[in-house]
Legacy VTK file of the C-alpha trace (Angstrom):
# vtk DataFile Version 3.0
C-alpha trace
ASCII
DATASET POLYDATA
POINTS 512 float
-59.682 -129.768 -113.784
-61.331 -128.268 -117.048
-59.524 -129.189 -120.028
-61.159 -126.717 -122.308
-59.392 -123.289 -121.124
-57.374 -122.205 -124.273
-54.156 -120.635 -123.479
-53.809 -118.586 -126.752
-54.176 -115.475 -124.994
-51.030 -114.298 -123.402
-49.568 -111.639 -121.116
-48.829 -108.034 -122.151
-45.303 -108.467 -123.843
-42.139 -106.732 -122.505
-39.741 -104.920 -124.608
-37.133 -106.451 -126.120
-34.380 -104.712 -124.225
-35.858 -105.842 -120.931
-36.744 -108.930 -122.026
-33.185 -109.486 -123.090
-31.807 -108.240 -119.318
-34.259 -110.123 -117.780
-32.711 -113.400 -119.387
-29.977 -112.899 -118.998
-30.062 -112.047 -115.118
-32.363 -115.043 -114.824
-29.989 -117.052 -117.029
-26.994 -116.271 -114.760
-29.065 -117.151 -111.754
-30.143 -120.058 -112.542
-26.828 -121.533 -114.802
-24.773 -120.872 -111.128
-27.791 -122.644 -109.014
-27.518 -125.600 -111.097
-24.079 -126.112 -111.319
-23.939 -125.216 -107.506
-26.737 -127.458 -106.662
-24.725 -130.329 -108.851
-21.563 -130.050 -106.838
-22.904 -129.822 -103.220
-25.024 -132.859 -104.545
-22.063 -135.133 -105.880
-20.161 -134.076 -102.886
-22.622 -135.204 -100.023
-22.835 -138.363 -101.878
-18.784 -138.366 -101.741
-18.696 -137.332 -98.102
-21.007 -139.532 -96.637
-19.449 -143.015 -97.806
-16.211 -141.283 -96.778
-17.861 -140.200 -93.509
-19.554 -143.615 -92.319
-23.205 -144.016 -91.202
-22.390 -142.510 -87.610
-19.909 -139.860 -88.166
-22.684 -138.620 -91.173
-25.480 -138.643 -88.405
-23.204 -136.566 -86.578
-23.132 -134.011 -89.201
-26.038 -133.823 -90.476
-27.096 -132.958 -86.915
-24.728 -129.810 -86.638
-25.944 -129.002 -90.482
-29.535 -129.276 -89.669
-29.002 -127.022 -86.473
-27.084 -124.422 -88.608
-29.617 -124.002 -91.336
-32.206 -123.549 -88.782
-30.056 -120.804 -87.804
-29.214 -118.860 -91.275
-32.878 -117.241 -91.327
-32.203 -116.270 -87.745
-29.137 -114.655 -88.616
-30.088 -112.763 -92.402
-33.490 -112.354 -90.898
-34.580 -112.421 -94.769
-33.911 -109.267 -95.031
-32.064 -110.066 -98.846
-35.486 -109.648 -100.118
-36.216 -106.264 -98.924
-32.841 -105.236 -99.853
-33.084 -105.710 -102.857
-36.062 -104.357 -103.561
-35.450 -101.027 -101.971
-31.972 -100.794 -103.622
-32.953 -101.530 -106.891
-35.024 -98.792 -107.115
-33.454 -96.119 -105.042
-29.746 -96.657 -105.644
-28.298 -94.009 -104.247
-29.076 -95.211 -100.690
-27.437 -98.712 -101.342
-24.335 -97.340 -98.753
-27.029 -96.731 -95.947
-28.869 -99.827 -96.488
-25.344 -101.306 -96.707
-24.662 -100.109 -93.051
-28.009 -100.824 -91.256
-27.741 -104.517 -92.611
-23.880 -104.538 -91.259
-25.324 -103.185 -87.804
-28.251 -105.703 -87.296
-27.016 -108.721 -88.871
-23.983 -109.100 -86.865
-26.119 -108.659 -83.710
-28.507 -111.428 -84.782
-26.367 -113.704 -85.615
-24.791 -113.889 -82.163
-28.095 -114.449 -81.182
-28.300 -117.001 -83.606
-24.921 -118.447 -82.513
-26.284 -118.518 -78.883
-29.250 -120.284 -79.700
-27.948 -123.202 -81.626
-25.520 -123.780 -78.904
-28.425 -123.651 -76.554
-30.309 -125.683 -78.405
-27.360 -128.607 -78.522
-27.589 -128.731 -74.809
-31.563 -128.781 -74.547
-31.612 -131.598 -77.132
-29.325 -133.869 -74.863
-26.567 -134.159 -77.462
-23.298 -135.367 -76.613
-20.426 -133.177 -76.402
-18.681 -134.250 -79.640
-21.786 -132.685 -81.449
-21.910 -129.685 -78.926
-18.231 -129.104 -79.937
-18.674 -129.275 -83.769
-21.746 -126.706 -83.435
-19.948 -124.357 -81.400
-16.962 -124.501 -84.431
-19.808 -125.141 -87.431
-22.008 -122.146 -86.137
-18.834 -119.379 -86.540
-19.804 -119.644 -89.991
-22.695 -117.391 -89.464
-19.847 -115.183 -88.553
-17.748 -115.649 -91.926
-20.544 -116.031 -94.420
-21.855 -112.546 -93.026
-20.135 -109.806 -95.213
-20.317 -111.843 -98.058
-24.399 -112.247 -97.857
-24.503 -108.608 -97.549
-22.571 -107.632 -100.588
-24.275 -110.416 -102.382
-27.833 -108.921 -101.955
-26.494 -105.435 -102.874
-24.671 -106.762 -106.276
-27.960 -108.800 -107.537
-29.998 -105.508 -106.769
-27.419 -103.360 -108.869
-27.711 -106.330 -111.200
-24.707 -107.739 -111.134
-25.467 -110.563 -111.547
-23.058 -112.178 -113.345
-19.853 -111.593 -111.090
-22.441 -112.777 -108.109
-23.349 -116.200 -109.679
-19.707 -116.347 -110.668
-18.100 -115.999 -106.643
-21.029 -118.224 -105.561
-19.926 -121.230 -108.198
-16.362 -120.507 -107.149
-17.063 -120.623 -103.347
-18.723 -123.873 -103.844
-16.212 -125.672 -105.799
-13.310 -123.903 -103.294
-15.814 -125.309 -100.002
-15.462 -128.637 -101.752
-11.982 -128.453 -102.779
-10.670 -127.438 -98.800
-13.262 -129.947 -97.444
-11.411 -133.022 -99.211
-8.188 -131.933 -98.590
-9.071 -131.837 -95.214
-10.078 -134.793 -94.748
-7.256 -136.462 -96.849
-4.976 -135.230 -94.493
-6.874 -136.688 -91.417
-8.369 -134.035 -89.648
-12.007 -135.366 -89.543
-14.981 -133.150 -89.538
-13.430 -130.207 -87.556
-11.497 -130.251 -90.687
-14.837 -129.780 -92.903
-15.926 -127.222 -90.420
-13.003 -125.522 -90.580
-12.202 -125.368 -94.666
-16.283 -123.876 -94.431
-15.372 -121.426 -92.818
-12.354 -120.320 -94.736
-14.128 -120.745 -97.769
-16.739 -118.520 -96.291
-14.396 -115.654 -95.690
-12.585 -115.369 -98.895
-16.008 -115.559 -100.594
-17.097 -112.258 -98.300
-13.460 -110.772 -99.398
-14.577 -111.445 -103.508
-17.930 -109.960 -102.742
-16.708 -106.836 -101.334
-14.553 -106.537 -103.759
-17.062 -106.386 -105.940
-19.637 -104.651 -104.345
-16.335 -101.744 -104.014
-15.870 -101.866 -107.514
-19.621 -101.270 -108.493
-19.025 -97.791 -106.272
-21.208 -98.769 -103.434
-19.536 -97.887 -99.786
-20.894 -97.952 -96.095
-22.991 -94.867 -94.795
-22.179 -93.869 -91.195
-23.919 -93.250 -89.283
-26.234 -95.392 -88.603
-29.847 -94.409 -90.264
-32.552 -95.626 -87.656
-35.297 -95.172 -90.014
-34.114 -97.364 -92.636
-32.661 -100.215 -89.731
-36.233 -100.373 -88.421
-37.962 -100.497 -91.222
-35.603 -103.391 -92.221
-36.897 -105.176 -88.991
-40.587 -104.540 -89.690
-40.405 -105.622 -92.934
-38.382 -108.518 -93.218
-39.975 -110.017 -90.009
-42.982 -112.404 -91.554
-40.458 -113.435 -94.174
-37.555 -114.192 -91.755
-40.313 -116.222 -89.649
-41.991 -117.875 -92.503
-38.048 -118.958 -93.418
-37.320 -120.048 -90.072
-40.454 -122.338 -89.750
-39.385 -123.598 -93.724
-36.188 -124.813 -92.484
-37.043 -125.950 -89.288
-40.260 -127.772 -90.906
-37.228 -129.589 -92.982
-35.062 -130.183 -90.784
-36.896 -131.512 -87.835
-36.717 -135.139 -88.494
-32.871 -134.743 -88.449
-32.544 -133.104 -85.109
-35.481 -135.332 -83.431
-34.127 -138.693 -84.708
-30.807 -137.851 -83.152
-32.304 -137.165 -79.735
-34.955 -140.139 -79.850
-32.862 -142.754 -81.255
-28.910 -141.503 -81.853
-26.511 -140.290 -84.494
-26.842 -143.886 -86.825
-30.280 -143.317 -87.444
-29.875 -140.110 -88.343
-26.800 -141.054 -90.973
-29.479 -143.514 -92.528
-32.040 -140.658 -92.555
-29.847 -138.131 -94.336
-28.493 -140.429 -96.691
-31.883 -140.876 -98.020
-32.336 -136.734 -98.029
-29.662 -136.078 -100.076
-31.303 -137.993 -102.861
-34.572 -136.139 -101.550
-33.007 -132.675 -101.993
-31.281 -133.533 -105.288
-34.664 -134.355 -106.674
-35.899 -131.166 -105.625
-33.261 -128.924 -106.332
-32.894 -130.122 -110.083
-37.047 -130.619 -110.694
-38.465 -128.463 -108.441
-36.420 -125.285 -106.820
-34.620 -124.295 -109.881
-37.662 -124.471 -112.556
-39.792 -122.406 -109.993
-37.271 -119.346 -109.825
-37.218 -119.443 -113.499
-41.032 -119.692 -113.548
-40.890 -116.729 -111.116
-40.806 -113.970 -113.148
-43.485 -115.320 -115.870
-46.439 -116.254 -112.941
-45.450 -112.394 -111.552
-46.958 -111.021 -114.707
-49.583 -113.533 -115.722
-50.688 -112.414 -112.462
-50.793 -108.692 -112.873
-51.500 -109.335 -116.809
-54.654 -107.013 -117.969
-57.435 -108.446 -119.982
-56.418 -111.487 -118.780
-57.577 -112.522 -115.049
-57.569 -116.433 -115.102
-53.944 -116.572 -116.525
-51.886 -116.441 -113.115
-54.912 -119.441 -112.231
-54.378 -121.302 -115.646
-50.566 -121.205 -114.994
-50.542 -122.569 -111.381
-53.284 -125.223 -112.514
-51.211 -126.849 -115.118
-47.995 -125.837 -113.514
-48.661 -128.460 -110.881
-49.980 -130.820 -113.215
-46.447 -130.880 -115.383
-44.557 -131.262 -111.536
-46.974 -134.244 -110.623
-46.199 -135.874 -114.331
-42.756 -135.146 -113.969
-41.914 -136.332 -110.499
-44.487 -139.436 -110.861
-42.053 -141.306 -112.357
-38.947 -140.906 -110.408
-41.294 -141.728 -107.258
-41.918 -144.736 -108.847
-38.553 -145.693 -109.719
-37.485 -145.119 -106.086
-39.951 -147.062 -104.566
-39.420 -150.053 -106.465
-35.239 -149.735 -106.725
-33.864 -147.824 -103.858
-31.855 -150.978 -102.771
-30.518 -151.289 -106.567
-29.344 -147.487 -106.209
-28.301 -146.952 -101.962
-25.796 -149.696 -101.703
-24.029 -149.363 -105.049
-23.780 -145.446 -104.612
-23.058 -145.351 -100.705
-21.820 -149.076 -99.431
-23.826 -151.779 -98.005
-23.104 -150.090 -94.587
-26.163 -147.561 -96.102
-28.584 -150.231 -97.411
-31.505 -149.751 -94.278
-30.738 -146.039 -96.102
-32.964 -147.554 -99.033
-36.244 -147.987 -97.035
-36.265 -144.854 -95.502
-35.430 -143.620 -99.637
-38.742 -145.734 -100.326
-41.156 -143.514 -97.870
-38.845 -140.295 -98.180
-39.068 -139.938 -102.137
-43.235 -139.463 -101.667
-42.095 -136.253 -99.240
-40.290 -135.307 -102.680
-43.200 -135.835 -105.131
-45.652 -133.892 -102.689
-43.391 -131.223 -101.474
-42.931 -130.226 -105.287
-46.382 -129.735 -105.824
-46.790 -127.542 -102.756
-44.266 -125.594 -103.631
-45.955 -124.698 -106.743
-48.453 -123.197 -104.478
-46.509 -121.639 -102.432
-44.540 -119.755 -104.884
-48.646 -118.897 -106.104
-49.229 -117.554 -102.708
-45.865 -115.136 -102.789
-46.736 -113.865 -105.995
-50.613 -113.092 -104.375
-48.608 -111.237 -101.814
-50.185 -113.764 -98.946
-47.262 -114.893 -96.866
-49.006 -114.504 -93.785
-51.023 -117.317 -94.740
-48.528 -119.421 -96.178
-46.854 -118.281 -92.436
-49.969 -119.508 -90.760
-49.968 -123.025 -93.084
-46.316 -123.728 -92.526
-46.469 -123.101 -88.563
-49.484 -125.896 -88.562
-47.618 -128.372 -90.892
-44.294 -127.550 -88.242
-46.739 -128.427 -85.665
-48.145 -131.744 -87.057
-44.426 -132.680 -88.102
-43.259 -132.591 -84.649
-46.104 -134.429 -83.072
-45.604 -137.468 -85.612
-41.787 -137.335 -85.058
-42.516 -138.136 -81.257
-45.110 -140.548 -82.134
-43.437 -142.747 -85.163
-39.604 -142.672 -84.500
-39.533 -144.685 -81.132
-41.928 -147.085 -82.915
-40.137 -147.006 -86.882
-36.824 -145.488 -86.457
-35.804 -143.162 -88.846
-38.397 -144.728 -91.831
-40.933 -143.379 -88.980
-39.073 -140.117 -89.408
-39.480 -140.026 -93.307
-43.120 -141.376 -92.714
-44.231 -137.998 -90.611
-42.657 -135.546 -92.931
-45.050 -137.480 -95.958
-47.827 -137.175 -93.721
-46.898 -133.617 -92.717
-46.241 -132.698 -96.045
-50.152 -134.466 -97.296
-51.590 -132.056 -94.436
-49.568 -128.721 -95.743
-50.583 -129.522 -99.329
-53.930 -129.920 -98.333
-54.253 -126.866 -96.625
-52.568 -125.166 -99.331
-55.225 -126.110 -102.062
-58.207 -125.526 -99.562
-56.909 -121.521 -99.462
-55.982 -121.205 -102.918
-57.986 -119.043 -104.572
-57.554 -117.757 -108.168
-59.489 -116.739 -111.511
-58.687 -119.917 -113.772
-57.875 -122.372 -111.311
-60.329 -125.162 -109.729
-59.401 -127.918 -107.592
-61.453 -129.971 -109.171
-59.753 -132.677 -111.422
-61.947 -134.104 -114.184
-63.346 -137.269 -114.043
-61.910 -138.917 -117.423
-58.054 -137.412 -116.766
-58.393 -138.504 -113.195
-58.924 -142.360 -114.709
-56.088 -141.424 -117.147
-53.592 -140.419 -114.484
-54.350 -143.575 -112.290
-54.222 -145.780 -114.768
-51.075 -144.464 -116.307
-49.312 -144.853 -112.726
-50.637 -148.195 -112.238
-49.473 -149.634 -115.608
-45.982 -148.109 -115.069
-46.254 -149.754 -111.391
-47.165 -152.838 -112.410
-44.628 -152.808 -115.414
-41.332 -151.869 -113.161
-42.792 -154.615 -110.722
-43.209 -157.553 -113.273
-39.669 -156.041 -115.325
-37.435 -155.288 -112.255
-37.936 -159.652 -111.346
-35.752 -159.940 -114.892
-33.031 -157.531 -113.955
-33.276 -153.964 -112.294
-32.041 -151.734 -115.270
-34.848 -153.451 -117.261
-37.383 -152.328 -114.754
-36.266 -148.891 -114.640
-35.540 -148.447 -118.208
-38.896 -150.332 -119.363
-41.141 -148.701 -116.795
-39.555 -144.882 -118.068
-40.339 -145.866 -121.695
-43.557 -147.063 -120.984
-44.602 -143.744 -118.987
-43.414 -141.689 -121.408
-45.535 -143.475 -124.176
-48.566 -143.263 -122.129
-48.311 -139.446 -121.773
-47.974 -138.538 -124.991
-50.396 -141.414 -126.607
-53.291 -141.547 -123.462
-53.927 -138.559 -123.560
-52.985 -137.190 -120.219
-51.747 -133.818 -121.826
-54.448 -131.574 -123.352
-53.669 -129.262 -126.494
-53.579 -126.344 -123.790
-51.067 -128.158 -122.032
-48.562 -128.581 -124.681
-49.440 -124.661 -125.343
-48.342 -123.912 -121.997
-45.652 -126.021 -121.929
-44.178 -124.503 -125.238
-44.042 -121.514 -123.645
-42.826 -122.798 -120.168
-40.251 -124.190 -122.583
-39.606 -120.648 -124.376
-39.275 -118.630 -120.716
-36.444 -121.225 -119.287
-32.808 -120.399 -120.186
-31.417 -122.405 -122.966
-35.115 -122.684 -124.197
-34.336 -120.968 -127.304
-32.089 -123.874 -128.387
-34.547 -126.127 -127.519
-37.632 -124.128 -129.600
-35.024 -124.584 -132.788
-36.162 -128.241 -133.095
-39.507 -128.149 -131.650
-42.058 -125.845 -133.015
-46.117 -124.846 -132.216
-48.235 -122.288 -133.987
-48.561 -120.213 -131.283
-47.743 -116.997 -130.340
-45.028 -116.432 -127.285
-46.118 -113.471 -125.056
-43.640 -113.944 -122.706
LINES 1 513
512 0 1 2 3 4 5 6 7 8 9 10 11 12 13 14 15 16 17 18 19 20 21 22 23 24 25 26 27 28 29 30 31 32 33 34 35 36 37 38 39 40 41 42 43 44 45 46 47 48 49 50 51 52 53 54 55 56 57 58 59 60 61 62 63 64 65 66 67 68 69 70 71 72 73 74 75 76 77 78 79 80 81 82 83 84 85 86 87 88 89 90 91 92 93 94 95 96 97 98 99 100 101 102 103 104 105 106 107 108 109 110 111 112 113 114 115 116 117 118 119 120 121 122 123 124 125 126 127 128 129 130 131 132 133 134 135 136 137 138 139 140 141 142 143 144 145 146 147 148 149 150 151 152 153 154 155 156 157 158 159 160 161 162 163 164 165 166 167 168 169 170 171 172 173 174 175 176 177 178 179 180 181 182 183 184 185 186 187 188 189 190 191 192 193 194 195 196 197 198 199 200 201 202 203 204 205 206 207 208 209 210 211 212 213 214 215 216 217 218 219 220 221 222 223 224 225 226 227 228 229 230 231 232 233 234 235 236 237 238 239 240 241 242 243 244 245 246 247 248 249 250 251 252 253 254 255 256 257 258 259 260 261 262 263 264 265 266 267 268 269 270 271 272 273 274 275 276 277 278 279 280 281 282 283 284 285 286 287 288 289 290 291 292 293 294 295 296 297 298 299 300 301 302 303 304 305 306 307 308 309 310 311 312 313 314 315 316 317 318 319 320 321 322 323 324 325 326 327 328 329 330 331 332 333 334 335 336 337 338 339 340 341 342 343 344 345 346 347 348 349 350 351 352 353 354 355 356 357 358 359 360 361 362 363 364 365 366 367 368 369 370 371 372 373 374 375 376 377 378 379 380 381 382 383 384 385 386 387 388 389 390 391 392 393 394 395 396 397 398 399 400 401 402 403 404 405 406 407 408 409 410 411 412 413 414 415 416 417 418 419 420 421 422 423 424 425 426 427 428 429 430 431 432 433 434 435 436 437 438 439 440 441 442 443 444 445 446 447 448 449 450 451 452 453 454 455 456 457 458 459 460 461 462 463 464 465 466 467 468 469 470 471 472 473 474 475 476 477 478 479 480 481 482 483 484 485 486 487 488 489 490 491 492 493 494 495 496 497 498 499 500 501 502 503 504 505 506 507 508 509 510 511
């Protein structure tokens, strides 16, 4: 990469009203993602020592086939939603209807299918049961995903985070008790899908309050359009999921429900990571790449942010990748049981998926913003395709570490992809020679220092190896002066970054 690109220059500001709004909304957002994300996180760890290797396997089967199912059902047609409301408000009611109208019909269809789809796999019936109970959540969760699109395009934010944090903690809350009283995971199914209604009945609540009603009849024009447009989106979501969630569904067909449990003890870790370093930063980050990309005067911003963008998500996530490689045994069996410790190799492959998976999303998100989902469509559908053909070839041979092993691989081949058809002012694939020494050598110390450290005791490892990468970075000179520019401002854009800019301060002007 070239080092030398200032980034003094900054976007066209926004007004302070907006900007205020705009922070607020995104503050809101992102405060209920993260505390969301948090729960669901501490409660699959909870649930799957309560659960048992098996009985987890046998979940995460009926969850993987009901995610695969959501974009089926919504047909990403959120998005569209609430774009179109938010700027003509006064046909929220018809938009309101026509969603009512197709969504219910597709998610029979989606109901259907991952019933189907149990039988084709040659699950047993115990599975085939809990999907046909797990799926009538597509059913429950329906009204409420309607009224949530319309409240966050009539920005209402607020109340929306607020019955999303609730139905979380309420999931959670009905999901214990039902297991405490010893109905198993019909009981979890069940207490998902009560939670599931009463969030649709706070929603529409809501949504009634903020004035907005159904439109009969039925407005063709605005239901087909619906379908036009949300179709690449809903397939580029479907092939996303499925893409994740394939290693689940193919290990328990190739090999059974335990190595599945091992595999998906591992993920949870995996999606932690990425939920906290990855998936919330980039929705924050949204807004700011939209208008270094559309900034005037200024056509290698949106390529200067995506460059160094990636760069912070590779320092960042170096580190942990590290960590996990060395002392995933020191982490699975204290956190899960010793029934979970073959959980910490497939942790070992799996947290690599993590490290490269972040950095592609940073190009994916780059390719939204460009307005070229077809070809992230066309990039996801090869990396599906490669994903599948390693699962049949490595989890006969590896068992579910041959599982994590394709969806690195898989992941290495999206990635690359992604970078080949990148294209933007500012950005060059191209890392330079001296930084490329700098970031190997800085991973290699740490490496080597965790290695030699964790043989004294494992917290010394860990702790020692952190310390040491974090005095690399900011004495090796890894970071440019650009770098800690951008990151300033990074800093400035992310809620709660105003606290943070209190104690540290740069000489540079925030345009954003």
């Amino acid at each position: 990469m070239d080092d030398s690109m200032s980034a003094e220059t900054s976007a066209t500001p926004i007004s302070g009203v907006e900007a205020r709004r705009v922070a607020r909304n995104a503050g809101a957002i992102a405060a209920a993602r993260v505390l969301s994300s948090g729960a669901l996180f501490i409660w699959q760890i909870v649930l799957s020592a309560w659960l048992g290797v098996r009985e987890l396997g046998v979940y995460s089967t009926v969850m993987a086939l009901f995610a695969v199912a959501v974009p089926v059902a919504s047909f990403s047609m959120g998005m569209i939603v609430i774009r179109d409301v938010a700027r003509r408000p006064a046909d929220a009611g018809r938009y309101l209807t026509a969603t009512l109208y197709i969504q219910t019909l597709l998610a029979l269809l989606a109901y259907v299918g991952i019933n189907l789809a149990a039988l084709l796999l040659g699950y047993e019936a115990e599975i085939r049961v809990y999907v046909a109970i797990a799926g009538l959540s597509l059913f429950s969760d329906l009204i409420g995903n309607l009224c949530f699109d319309q409240l966050i395009a009539h920005e209402r934010m607020v109340i929306a985070s607020l019955v999303d944090v609730g139905h979380v903690l309420l999931r959670i809350a009905l999901a214990a008790l039902a297991l405490l009283a010893g109905f198993g995971l019909p009981g979890v199914y069940v207490a998902t899908i009560a939670s599931g209604l009463l969030r649709s009945l706070a929603l529409g609540a809501g949504l009634w309050r903020a004035g907005v009603r159904p439109r009969w009849p039925l407005d063709r024009t605005i239901a087909s359009l619906l379908v036009i447009n949300s179709a690449p989106l809903a397939l580029s979501a479907f092939l996303s999921l499925a893409y994740q969630h394939t290693d689940k569904l193919m290990t328990t067909s190739l090999i059974g429900e335990t190595g599945t449990g091992y595999l998906h003890a591992a993920f949870i870790i995996i999606y932690g990571v990425v939920e906290l370093l990855s998936t919330t930063v980039l929705i924050a980050t949204y807004p700011l790449m939209s208008r270094a990309y559309m900034a005037e005067g200024r056509d290698d911003l949106f390529g200067f942010i995506v460059r160094k963008l990636a760069l912070f998500t590779l320092l960042v996530s170096l580190p942990l990748s590290l960590t996990l490689t060395f002392f995933a045994h020191d982490l699975m069996t204290p956190l899960l049981g010793q029934n979970f410790a073959p959980s910490a190799q497939v942790l070992q492959v799996l947290i690599w998926y993590a490290l490269v998976t972040m950095v592609a999303n940073v190009f994916a998100q780059a390719f939204m913003v460009q307005n070229r989902q077809r070809r992230l469509l066309v990039i996801r559908a090869s990396g599906l395709g490669v994903n599948i053909v390693l699962n049949l070839l490595l989890i006969t041979r590896l068992g579910p570490v041959g599982a994590a092993l394709a969806s690195v691989l898989a992941e290495l081949f999206v990635l690359a992809l992604l970078l080949y058809n990148f294209r933007a002012p500012g950005w060059q694939t191209r890392l330079s020679p001296g930084r490329a020494l700098r970031m190997a050598a800085l991973g290699l110390a740490v490496a080597a220092a965790m290695v030699l450290l964790g043989g004294i005791h494992p917290a010394l490892g860990v702790g020692g190896g952190l310390a040491l990468y974090i005095a690399l970075v900011l004495a090796g000179g890894v970071l440019a002066s650009d770098d800690w520019d951008l990151l300033y401002r990074l800093t400035a854009a992310m809620p709660g970054g105003a606290l943070l800019l209190r104690y540290w301060r740069r000489d540079i002007p925030l345009g954003w």
